[in-house]
PALOTI-175498 format. One line per 10 residues: number of its first residue (from 1); their letters; for each residue x, y, z of N, C-alpha, C, O. Coordinates in Angstrom, 3 decimals, decimal comma. Layout:
REM residues N
NUM	A	X:Y:Z:X:Y:Z:X:Y:Z:X:Y:Z; ...
***
This chain:
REM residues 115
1	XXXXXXXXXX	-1,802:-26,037:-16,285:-2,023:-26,275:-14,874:-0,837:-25,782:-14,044:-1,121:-25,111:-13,052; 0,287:-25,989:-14,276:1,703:-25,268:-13,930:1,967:-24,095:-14,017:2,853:-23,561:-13,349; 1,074:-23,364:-15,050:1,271:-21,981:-14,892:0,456:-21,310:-14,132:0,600:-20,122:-13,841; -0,518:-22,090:-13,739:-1,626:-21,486:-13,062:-1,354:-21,389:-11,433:-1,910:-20,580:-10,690; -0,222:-22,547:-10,969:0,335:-22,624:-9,545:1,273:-21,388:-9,724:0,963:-20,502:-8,926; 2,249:-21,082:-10,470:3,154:-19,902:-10,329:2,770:-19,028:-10,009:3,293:-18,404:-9,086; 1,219:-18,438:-10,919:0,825:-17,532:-11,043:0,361:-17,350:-9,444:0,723:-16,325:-8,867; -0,352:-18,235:-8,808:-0,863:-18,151:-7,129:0,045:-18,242:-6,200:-0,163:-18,025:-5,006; 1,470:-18,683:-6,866:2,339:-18,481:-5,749:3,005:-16,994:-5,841:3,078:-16,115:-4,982; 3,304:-17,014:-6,722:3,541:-15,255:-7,110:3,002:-13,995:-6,704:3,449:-12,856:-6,572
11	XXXXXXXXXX	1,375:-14,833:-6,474:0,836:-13,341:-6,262:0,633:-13,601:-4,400:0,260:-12,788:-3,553; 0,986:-14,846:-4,265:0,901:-14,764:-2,501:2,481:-14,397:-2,285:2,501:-14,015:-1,115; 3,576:-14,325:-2,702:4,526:-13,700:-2,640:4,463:-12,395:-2,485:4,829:-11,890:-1,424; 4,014:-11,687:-3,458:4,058:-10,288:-3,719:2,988:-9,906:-2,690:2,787:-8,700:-2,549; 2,300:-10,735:-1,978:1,337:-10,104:-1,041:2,082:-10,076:0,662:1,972:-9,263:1,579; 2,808:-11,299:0,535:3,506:-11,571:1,857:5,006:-10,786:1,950:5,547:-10,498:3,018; 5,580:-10,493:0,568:6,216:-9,324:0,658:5,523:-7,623:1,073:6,271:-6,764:1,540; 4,532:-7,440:0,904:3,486:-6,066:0,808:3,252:-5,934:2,476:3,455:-5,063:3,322; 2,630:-7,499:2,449:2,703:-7,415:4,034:3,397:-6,653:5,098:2,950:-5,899:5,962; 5,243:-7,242:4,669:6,071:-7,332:5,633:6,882:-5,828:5,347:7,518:-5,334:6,278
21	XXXXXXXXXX	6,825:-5,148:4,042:7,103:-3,946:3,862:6,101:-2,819:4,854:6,419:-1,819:5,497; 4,907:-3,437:4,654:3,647:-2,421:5,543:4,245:-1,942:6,492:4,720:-0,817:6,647; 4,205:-3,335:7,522:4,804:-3,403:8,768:6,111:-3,259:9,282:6,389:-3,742:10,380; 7,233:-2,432:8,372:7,964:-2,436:8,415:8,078:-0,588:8,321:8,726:0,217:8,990; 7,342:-0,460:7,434:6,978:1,359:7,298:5,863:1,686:8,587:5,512:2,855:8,750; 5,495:0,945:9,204:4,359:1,082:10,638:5,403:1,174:11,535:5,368:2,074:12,374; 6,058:0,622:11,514:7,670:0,516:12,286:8,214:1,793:12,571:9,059:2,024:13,436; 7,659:2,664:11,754:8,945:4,099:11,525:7,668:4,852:12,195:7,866:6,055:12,027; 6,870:4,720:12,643:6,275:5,455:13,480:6,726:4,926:15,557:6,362:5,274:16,680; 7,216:4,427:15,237:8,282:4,036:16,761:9,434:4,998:16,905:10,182:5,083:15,931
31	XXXXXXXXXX	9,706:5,767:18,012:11,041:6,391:17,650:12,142:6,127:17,512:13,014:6,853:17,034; 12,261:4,920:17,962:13,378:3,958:17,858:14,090:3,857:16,689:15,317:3,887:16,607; 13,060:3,697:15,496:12,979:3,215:14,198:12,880:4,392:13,114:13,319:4,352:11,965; 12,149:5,532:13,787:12,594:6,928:13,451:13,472:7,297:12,213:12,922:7,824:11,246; 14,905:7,026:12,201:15,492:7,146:12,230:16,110:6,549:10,575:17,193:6,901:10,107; 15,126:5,584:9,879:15,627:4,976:8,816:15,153:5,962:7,789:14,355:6,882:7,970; 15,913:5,545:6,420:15,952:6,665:5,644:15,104:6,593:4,601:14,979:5,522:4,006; 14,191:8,045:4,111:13,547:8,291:3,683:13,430:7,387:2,043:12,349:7,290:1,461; 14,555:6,870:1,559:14,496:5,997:0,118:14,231:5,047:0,394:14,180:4,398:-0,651; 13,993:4,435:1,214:13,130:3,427:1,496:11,510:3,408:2,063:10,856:2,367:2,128
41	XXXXXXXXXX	10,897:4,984:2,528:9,740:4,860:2,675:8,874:5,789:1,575:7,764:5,414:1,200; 9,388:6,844:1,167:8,817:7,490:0,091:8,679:6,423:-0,656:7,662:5,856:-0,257; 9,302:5,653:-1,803:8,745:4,500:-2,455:7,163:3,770:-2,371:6,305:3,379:-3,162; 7,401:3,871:-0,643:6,196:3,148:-0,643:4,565:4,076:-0,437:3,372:3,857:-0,651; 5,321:5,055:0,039:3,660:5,786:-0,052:3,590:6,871:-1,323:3,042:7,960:-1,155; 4,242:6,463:-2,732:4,126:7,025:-3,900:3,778:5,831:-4,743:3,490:6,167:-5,892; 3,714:4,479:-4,509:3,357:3,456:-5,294:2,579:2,325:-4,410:1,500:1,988:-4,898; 2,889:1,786:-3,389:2,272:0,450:-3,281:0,309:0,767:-2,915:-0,606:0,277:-3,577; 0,157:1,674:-1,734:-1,266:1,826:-1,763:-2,355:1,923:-2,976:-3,250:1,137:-3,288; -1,939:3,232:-3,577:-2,238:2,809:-5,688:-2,506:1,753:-6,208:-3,552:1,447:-6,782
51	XXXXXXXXXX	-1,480:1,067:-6,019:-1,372:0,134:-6,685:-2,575:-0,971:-6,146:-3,130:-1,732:-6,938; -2,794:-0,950:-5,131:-3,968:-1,840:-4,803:-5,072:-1,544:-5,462:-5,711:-2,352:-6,136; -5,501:0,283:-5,207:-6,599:0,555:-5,881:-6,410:0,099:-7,058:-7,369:-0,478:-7,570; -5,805:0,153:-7,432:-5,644:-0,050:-9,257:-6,157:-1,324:-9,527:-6,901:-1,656:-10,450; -5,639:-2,066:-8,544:-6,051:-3,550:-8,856:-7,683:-4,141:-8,215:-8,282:-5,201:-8,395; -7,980:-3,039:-7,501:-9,216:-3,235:-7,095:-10,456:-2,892:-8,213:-11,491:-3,499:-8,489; -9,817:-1,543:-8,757:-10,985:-1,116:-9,432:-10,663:-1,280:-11,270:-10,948:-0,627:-12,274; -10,074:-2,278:-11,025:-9,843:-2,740:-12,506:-8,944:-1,525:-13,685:-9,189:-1,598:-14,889; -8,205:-0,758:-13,291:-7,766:0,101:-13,641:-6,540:-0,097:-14,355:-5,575:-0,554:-13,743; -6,409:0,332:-16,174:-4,900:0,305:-16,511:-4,750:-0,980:-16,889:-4,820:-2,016:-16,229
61	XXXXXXXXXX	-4,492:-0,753:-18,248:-4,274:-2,348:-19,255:-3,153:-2,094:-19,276:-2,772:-3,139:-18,749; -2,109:-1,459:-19,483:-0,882:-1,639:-19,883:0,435:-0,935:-18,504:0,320:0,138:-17,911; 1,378:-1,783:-18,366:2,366:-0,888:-16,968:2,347:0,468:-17,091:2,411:1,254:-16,146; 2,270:0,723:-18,123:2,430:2,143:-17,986:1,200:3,457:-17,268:1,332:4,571:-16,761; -0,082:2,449:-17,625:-1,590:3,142:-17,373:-1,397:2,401:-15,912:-1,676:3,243:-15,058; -1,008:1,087:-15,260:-1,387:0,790:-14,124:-0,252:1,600:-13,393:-0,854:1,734:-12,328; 0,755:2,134:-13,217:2,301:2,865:-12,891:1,460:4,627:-12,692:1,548:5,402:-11,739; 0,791:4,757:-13,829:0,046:6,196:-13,612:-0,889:6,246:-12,643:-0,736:6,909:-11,617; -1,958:5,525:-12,910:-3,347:5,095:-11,838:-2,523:4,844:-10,261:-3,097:5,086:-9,199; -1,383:4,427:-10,326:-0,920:3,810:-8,600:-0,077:4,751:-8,238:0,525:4,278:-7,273
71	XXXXXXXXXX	0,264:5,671:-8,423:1,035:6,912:-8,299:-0,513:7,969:-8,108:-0,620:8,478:-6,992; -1,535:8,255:-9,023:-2,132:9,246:-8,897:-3,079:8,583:-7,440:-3,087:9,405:-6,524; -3,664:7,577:-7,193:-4,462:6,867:-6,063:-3,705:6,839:-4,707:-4,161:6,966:-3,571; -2,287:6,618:-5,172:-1,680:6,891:-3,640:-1,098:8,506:-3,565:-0,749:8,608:-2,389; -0,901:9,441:-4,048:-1,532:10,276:-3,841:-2,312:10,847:-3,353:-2,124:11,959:-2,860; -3,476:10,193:-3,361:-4,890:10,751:-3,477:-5,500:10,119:-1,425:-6,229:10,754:-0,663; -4,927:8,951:-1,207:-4,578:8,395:-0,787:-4,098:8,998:0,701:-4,842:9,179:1,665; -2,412:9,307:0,622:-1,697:10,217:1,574:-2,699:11,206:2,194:-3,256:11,139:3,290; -2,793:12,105:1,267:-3,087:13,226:1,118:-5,005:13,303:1,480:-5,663:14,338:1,377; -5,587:11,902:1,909:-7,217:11,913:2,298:-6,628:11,574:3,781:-7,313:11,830:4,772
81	XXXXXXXXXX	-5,355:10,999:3,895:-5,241:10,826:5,312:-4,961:11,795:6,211:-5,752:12,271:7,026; -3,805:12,086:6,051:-3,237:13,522:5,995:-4,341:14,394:6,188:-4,637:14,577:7,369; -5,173:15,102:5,155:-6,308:15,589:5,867:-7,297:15,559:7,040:-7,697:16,479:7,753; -7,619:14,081:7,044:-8,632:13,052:7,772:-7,770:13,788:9,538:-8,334:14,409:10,439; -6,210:13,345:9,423:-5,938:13,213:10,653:-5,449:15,243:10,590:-4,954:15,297:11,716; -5,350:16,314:10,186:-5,488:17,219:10,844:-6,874:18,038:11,060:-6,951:19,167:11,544; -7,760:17,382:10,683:-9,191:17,714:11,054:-9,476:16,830:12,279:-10,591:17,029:12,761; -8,935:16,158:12,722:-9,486:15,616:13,758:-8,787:16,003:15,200:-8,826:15,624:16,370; -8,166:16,926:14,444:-7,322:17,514:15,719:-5,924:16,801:16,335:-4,777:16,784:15,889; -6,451:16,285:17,421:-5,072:15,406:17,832:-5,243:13,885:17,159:-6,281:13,235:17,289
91	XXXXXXXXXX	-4,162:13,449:16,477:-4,273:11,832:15,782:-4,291:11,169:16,879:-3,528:11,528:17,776; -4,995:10,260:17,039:-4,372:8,914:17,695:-3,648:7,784:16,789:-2,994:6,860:17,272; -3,810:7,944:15,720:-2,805:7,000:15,126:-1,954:7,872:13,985:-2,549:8,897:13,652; -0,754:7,669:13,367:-0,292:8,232:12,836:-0,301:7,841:11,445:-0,314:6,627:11,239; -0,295:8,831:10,171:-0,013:8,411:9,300:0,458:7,163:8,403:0,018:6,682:7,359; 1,745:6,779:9,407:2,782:6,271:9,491:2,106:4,898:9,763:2,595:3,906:9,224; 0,823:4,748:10,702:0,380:3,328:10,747:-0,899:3,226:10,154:-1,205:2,060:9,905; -2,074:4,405:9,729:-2,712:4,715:8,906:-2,980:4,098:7,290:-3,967:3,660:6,700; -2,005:4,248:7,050:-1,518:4,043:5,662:-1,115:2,446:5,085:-1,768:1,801:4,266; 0,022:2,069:5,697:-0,132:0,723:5,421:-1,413:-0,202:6,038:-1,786:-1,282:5,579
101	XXXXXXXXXX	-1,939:0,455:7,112:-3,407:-0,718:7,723:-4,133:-0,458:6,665:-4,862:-1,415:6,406; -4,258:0,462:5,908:-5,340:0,415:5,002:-4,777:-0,049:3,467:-5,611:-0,207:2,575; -3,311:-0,264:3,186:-3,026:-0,824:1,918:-3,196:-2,211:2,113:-3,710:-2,917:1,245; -2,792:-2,657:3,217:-3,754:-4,427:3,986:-4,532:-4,579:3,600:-4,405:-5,254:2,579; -5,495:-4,313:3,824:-6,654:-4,129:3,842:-7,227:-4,084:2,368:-8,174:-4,820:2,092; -6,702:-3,272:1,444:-7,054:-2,884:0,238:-6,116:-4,758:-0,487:-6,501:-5,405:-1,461; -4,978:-5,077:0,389:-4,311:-6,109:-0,574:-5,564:-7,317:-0,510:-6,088:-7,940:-1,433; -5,826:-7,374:1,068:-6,710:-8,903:1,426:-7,973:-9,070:0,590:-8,351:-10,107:0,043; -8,695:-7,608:0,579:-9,624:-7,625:-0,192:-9,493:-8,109:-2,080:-10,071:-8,957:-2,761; -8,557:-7,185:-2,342:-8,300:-7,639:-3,884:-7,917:-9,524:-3,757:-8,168:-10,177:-4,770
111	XXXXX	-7,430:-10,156:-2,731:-7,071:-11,454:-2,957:-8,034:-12,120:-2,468:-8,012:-13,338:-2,641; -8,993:-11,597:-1,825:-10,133:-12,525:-1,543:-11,521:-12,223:-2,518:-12,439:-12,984:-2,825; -11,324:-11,067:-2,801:-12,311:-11,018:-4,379:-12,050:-11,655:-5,648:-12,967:-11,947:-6,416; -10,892:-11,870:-5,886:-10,642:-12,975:-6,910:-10,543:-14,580:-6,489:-10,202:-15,263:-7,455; -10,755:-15,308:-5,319:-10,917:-16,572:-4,832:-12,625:-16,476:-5,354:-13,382:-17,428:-5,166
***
């Protein structure tokens, strides 16, 4: 029964951390904020979006298969947005806030499909 609270506090941790990283890389689309350095946002759009899919679509028994799957999905990922927004000509939203609204999105869902 004790391991079973860790386990739900853990994973609302790692979600309320995901959160506040999102919105923190949505941030760098301000020019203000411009300005922070790239080892802190590459990280996140080479692993965390992935990583949702991964966990959405049941993907990858072992770190090493879920580490591959969340690297190749965010990828896949960037790079549908990225497209999405130079076909549409002028963006109204940028990448930059694109990206984490939809790893949200991908987190709430994976935590409200397992309730």
């Amino acid at each position: 029964m004790e391991f079973a609270g860790l386990k739900i506090a853990a994973l609302q941790l790692r979600n309320a951390a995901v959160v506040l990283y999102s919105v923190f890389i949505a941030a760098t689309s301000i020019p203000e904020f411009g300005r922070i350095s790239n080892a802190l946002i590459i990280p996140y759009y080479l692993f965390i979006p992935g990583y949702f899919v991964t966990l959405v679509l049941r993907q990858g028994g072992t770190l090493l298969e879920k580490l591959f799957f969340s690297v190749a999905w965010s990828l896949a990922i960037v790079a549908s947005v990225y497209s999405a927004l130079s076909l549409s000509g002028g963006p109204a939203l940028s990448e930059s806030i694109l990206v984490p609204l939809l790893t949200v999105l991908l987190m709430a869902y994976d935590y409200y499909r397992k309730k």
